[in-house]
C-alpha positions as CSV (number, residue, x, y, z in Angstrom):
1,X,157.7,126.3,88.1
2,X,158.5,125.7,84.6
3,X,154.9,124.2,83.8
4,X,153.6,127.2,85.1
5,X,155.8,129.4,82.8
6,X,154.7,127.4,79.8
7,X,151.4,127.6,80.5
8,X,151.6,131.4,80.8
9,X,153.1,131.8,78.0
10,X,150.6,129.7,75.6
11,X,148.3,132.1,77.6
12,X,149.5,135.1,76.5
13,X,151.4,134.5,73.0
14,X,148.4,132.4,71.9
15,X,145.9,135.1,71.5
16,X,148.3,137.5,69.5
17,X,148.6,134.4,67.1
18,X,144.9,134.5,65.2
19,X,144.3,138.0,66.5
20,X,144.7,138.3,62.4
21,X,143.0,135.7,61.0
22,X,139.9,136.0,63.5
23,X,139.0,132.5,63.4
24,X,139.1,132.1,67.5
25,X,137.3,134.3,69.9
26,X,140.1,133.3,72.5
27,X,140.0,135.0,76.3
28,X,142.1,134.4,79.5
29,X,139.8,133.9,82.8
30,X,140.5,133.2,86.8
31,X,141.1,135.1,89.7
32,X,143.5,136.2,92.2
33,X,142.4,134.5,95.7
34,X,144.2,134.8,99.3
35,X,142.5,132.7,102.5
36,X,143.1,133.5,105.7
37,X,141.7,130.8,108.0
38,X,142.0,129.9,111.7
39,X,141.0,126.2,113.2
40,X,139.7,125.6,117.0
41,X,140.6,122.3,116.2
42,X,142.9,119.6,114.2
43,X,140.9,118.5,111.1
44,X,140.7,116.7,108.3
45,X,142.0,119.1,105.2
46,X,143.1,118.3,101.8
47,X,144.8,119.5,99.0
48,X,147.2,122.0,100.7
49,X,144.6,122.1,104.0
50,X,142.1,124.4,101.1
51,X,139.5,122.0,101.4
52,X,138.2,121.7,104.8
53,X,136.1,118.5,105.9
54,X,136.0,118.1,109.5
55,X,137.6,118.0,112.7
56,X,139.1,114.6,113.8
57,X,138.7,112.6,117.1
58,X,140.9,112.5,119.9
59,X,144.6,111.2,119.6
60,X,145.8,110.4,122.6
61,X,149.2,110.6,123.9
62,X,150.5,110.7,127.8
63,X,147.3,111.9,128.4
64,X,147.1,114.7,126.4
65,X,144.9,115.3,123.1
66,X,147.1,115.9,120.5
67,X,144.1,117.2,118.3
68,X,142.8,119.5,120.6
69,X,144.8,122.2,119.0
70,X,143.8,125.4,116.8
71,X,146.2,126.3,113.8
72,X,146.6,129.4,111.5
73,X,147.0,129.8,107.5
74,X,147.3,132.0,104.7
75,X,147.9,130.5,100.9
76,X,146.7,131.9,97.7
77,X,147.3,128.6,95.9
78,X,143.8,128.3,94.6
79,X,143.9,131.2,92.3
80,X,143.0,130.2,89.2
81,X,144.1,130.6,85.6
82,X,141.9,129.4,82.4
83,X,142.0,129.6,78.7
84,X,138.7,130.1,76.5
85,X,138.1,129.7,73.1
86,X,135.2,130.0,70.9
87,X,134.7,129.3,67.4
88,X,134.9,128.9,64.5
89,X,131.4,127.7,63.7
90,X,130.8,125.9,60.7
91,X,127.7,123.9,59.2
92,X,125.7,125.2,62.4
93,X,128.2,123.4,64.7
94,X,129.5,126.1,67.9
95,X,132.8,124.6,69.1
96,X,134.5,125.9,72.7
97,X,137.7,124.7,74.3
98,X,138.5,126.0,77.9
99,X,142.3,124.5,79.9
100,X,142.1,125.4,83.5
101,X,144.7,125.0,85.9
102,X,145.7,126.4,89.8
103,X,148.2,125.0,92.3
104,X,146.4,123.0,94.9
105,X,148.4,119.7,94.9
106,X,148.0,117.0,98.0
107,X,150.8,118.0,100.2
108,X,151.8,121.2,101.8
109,X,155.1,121.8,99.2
110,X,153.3,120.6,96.0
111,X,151.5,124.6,95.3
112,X,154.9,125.7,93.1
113,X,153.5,122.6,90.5
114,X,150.4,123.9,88.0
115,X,147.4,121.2,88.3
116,X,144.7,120.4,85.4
117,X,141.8,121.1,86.8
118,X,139.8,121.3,83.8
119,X,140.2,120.5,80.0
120,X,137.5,119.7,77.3
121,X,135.8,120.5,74.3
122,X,132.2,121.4,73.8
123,X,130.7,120.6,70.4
124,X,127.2,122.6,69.9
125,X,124.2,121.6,67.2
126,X,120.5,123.1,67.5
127,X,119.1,121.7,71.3
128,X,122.2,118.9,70.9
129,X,125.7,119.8,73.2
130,X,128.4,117.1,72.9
131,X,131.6,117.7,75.6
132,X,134.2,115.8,75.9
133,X,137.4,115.9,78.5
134,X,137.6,116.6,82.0
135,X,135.4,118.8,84.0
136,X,132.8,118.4,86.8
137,X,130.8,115.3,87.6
138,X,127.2,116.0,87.1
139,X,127.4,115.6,90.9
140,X,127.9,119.6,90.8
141,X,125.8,121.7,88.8
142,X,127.2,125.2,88.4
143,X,123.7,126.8,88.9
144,X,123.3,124.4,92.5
145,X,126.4,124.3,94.8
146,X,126.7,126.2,97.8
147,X,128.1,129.6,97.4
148,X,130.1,129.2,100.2
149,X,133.7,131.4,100.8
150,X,135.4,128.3,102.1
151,X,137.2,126.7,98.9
152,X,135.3,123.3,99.9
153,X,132.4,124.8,98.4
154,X,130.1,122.6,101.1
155,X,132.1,119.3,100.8
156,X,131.8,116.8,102.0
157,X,128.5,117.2,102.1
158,X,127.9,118.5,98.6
159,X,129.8,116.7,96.1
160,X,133.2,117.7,94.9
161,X,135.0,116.3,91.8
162,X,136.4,116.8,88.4
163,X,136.6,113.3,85.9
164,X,137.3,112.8,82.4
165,X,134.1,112.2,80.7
166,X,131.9,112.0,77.1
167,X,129.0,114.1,78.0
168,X,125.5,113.7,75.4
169,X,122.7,116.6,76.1
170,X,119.4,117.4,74.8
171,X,117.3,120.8,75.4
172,X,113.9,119.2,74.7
173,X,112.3,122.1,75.8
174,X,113.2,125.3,77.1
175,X,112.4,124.1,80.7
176,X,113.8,120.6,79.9
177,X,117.6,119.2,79.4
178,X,118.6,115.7,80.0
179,X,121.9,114.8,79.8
180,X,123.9,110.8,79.5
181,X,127.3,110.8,81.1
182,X,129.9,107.6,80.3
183,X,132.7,108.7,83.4
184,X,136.3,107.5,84.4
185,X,138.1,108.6,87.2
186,X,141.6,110.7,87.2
187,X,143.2,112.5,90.2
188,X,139.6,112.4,91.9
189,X,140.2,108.2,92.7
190,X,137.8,106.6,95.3
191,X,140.0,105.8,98.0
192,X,142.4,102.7,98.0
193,X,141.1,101.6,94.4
194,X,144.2,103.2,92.2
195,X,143.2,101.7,88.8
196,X,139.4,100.7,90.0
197,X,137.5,102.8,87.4
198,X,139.9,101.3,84.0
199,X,140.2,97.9,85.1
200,X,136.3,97.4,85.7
201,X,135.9,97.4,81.9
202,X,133.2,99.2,82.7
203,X,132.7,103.3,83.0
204,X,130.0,105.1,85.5
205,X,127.2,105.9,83.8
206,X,125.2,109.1,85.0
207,X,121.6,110.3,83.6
208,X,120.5,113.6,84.9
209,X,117.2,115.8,84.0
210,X,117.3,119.4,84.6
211,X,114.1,121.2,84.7
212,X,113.0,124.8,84.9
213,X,115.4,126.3,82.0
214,X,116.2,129.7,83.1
215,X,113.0,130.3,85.6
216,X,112.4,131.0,89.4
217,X,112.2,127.7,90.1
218,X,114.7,124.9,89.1
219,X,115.5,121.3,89.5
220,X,118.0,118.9,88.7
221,X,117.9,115.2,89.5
222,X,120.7,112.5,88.7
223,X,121.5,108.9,89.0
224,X,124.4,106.9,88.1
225,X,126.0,103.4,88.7
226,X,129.5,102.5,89.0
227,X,131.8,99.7,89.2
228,X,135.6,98.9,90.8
229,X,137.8,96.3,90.7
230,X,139.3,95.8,94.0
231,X,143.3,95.8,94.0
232,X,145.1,92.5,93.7
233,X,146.9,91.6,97.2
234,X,150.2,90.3,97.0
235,X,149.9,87.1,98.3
236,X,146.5,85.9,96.5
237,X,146.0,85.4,93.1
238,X,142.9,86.1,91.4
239,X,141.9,84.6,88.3
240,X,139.4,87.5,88.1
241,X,139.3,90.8,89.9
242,X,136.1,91.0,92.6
243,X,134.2,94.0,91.3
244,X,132.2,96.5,93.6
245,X,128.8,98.1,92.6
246,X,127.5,101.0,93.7
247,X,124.5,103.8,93.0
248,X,124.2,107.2,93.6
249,X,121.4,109.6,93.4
250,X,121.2,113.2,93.5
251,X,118.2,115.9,94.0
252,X,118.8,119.5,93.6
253,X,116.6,122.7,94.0
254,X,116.9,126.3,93.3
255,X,114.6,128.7,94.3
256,X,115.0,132.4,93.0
257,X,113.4,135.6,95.2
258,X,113.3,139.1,94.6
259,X,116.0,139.6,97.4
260,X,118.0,136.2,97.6
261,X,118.5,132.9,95.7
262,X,117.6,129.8,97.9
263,X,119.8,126.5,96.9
264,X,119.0,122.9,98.4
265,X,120.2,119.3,97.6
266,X,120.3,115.9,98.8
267,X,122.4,112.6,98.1
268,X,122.6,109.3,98.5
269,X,125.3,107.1,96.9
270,X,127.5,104.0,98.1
271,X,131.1,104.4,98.1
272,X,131.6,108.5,97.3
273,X,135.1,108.5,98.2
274,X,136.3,110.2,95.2
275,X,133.7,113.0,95.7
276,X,135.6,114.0,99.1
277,X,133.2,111.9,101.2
278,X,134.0,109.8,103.9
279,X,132.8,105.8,103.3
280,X,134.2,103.4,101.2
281,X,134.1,99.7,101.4
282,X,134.0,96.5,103.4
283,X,134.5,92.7,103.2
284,X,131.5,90.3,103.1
285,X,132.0,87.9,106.1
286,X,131.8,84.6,104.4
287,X,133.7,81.3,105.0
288,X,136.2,82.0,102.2
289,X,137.0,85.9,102.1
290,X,140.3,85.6,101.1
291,X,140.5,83.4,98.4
292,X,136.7,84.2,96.8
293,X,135.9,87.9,98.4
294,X,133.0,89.9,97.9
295,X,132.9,93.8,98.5
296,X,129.9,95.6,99.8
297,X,129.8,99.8,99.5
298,X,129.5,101.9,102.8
299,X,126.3,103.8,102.0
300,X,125.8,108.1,103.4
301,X,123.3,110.2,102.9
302,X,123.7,114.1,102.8
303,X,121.2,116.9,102.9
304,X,121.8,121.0,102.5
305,X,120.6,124.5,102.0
306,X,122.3,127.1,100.9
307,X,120.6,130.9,101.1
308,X,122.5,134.5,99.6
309,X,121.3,137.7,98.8
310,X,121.2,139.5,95.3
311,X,123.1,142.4,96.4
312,X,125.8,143.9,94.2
313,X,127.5,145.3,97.4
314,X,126.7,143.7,101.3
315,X,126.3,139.8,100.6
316,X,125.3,137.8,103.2
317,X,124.5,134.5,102.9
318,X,124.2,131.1,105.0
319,X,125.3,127.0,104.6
320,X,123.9,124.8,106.4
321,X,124.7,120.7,106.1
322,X,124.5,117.3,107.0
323,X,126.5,113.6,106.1
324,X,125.2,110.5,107.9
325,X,127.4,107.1,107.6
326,X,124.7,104.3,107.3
327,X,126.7,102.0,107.2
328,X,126.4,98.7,104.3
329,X,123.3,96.5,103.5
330,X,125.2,93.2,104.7
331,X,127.3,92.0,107.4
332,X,130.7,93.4,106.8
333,X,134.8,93.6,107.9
334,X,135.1,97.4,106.8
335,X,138.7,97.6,104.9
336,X,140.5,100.3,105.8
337,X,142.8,100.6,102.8
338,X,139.8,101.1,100.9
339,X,137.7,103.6,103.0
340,X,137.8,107.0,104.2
341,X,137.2,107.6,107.7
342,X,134.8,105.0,108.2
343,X,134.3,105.5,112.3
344,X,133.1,109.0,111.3
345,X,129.4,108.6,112.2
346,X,128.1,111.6,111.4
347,X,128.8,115.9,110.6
348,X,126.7,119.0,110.6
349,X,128.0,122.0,109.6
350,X,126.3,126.0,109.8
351,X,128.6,128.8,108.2
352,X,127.3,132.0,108.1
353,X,128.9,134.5,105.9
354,X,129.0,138.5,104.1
355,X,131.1,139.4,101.3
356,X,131.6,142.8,100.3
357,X,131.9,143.7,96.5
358,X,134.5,146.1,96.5
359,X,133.8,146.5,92.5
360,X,131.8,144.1,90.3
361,X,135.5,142.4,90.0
362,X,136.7,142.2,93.4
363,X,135.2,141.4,96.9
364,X,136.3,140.8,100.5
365,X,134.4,138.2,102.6
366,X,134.3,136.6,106.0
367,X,133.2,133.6,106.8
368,X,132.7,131.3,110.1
369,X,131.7,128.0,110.7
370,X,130.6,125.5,113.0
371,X,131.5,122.0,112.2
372,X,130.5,119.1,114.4
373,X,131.6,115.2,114.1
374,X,130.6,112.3,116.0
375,X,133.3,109.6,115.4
376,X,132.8,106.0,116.8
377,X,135.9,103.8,118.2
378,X,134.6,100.7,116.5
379,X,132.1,99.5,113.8
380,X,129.1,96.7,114.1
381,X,128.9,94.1,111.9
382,X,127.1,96.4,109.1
383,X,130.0,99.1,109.2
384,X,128.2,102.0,111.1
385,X,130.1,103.5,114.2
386,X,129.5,102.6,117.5
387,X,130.4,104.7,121.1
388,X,130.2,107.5,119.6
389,X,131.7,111.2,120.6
390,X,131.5,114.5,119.8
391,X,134.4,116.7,118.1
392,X,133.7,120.5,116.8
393,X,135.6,122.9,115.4
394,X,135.9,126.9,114.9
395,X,136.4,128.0,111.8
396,X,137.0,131.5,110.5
397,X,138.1,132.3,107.1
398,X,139.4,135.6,105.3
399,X,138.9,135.7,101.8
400,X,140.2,138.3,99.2
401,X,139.6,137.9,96.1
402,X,139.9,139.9,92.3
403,X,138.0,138.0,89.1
404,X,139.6,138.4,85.2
């Protein structure tokens, strides 16, 4: 509680402080957000049960499925407060700052702490942009993700996740920007890998081309390589870390009507873990694992389409998704420690929704959707689930929410 208090007051005294000298153009953002969501099923939820993924398999217990269970919620600890400032501009150079924070932290008690979610600074020449700090991967595109009401804006099938990052850009033309992104990771950690990303000596690299500018029809395409350093194990000693590789490629598509904007993407990476994607990594099977090991990614592919209107009042719109496990390229031993739900075989997801916009400000919205998993009870010797079943779950969300 007291970070929150300091933070709202640097908010609000800070502005009054060069009102005089009018060397900042300084403004306070966010919203006000309450979600009211009911679950057919138990699922997989994280940061205070905001972000849904997808509902888990059966847990057995005299008989009785213990996941076969709905549950209700209501939480407002997504609304969000940021800081802006612009200016001043000197020599040609633009300069912006934005601090963003809410209260979704990992665990049901954590939403009385403030979180970072976002911090950098934004250095601006001609056609050249410079940011530095945290803020999104290049994973997610403001103009591209799904506009869905559910906080996991179409995760884990569209990428989510914030990292600290030195970001290079380039307007070549007005229909073309390409962008070089050097990446570490922070509170978005692939799973089971707690220092992977600094002790690598190595950061992700990302390249991504946006084309289009500001027409009717857009595209964005990315790639990037990364590389982990598996933890040490207490009883082995390495002289040298083993280090996991991995690529990931992105396409995205936007496609703008008279009457509705049409949004479509598709990726492919090994290891996404810390984009809220199940995967992660196994062992190469090899006469000395222990003592030499060797790590080979878990490898999905995702695919989705996202349709809403242009209406300043009724909004409907539609998500629809799908996440395939395909398992690795060699014979494997998946490690658990290091993976997220690696028996999950597959999920597709449809979500219908309609907001109405009470004012330009404000809006009410309903959402529901359908989210089906096919889990495995064991893996073959590439990683991909075998004896697979079915799990869905009902989802139906109430949102409120007022904009500043």
């Amino acid at each position: 509680m007291k970070q929150f208090l300091l933070f709202l007051s640097f908010i609000l005294i800070l502005p009054k402080l060069y009102a005089q000298e009018k060397l900042f153009d300084i403004s306070i953002h966010g919203f006000v957000a309450v979600d009211a969501a009911f679950n057919s099923r138990v699922s997989s939820e994280v940061r205070n049960k905001h972000i849904y993924l997808y509902p888990l398999p059966k847990k057995m217990e005299n008989g009785v499925d213990l996941n076969d269970e709905g549950s209700f919620d209501i939480d407002a600890a997504h609304s969000r407060l940021s800081l802006h400032i612009k200016g001043p501009t000197v020599h040609g150079v633009s300069v912006f700052g934005m601090i963003e924070g809410d209260f979704l932290g990992s665990s049901p008690s954590s939403d009385t702490n403030l979180r970072l979610r976002q911090a950098y600074i934004q250095l601006g020449y001609k056609e050249f942009d410079f940011i530095a700090g945290q803020t999104w991967h290049p994973f997610f595109i403001l103009d591209y993700y799904p506009r869905t009401l559910n906080a996991n804006v179409g995760a884990p099938i569209h990428p989510l996740s914030r990292n600290p990052q030195l970001r290079f850009s380039h307007t070549t033309t007005p229909w073309l920007k390409w962008s070089l992104m050097v990446i570490e990771q922070n509170n978005f950690r692939s799973v089971g890998f707690p220092d992977g990303s600094e002790k690598a000596n190595f950061p992700e690299v990302d390249l991504q081309v946006q084309l289009g500018g500001a027409g009717n029809f857009r595209a964005a395409l990315t790639a990037g390589y990364k590389q982990l350093a598996a933890p040490r194990p207490n009883n082995v000693v390495w002289t040298k870390r083993p280090i996991v590789k991995g690529m990931h490629f992105q396409s995205n598509f936007l496609i703008s009507l008279d009457k509705c904007i049409i949004r479509t993407g598709a990726v492919y990476g090994d290891n996404l873990t810390e984009h809220v994607m199940p995967g992660g990594v196994g062992l190469l099977q090899s006469p000395d694992s222990i003592n030499k090991p060797e790590y080979k990614p878990l490898s999905v592919v995702t695919a989705w389409l996202d349709i809403n209107s242009k209406s300043t009042t009724w909004d409907p719109g539609v998500f629809f998704g799908y996440l395939e496990n395909l398992g690795a390229s060699d014979k494997i031993s998946v490690v658990e420690n290091y993976s997220r739900d690696p028996l999950l075989a597959n999920i597709w997801v449809i979500s219908p929704r309609l907001r109405y916009h009470v004012t330009p400000q404000a809006c009410v919205g309903l959402e529901y959707s359908y989210t089906q998993a096919e889990w495995g009870n064991s893996e073959d010797n590439y990683g991909k689930p075998q004896n697979v079943e079915n799990f869905h779950n009902h989802r139906t969300l109430l949102s409120v929410r007022y904009n500043f």
